[in-house]
N, C-alpha and C positions, 0 to 999 in steps of 0.2 A: 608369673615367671615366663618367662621367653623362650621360644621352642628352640632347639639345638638345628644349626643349621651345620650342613655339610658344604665346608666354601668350594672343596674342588668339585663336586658335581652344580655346585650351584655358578664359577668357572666354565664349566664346560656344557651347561644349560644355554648362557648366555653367549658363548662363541658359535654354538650350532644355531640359535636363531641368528647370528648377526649373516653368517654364514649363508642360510637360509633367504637371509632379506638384500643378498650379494646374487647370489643365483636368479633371485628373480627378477633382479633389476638388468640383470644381465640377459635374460630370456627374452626380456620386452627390448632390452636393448637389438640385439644379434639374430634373436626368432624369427626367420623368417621362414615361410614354406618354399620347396620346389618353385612352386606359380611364381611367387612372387621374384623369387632371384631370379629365375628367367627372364620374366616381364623389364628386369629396372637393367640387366643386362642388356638385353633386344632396348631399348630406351637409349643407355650409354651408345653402344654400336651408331644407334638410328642420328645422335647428336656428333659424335666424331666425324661420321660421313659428311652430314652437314655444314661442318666447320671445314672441313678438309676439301671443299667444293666450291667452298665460296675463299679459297685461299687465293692470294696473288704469286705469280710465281714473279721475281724480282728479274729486272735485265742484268746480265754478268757488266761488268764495268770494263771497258779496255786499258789496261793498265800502260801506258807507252811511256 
């Protein structure tokens, strides 16, 4: 005979791992420490500057 299962805890068994398998993916996605967001910040900065230095600035055009 077949054991009597309970579907709403067996329902809500299945949404807290899904749930669970959502956070983690999301921890490795977003996780970063202090160090590191500073560093990739200081990085952005360090590359905007660099673009911004090697711009040309355009001659106005005399419109007559």
């Amino acid at each position: 005979m077949a054991e009597i299962v309970n579907l709403n805890r067996f329902r809500k068994q299945a949404a807290r791992a899904e749930a669970k398998a959502a956070a983690d993916a999301n921890a490795a996605k977003f996780g970063r420490t202090k160090a590191q967001k500073k560093l990739e910040e200081a990085e952005a900065a360090k590359a905007r500057a660099t673009l911004d230095a090697h711009r040309r600035e355009d001659e106005p055009e005399d419109k007559a």
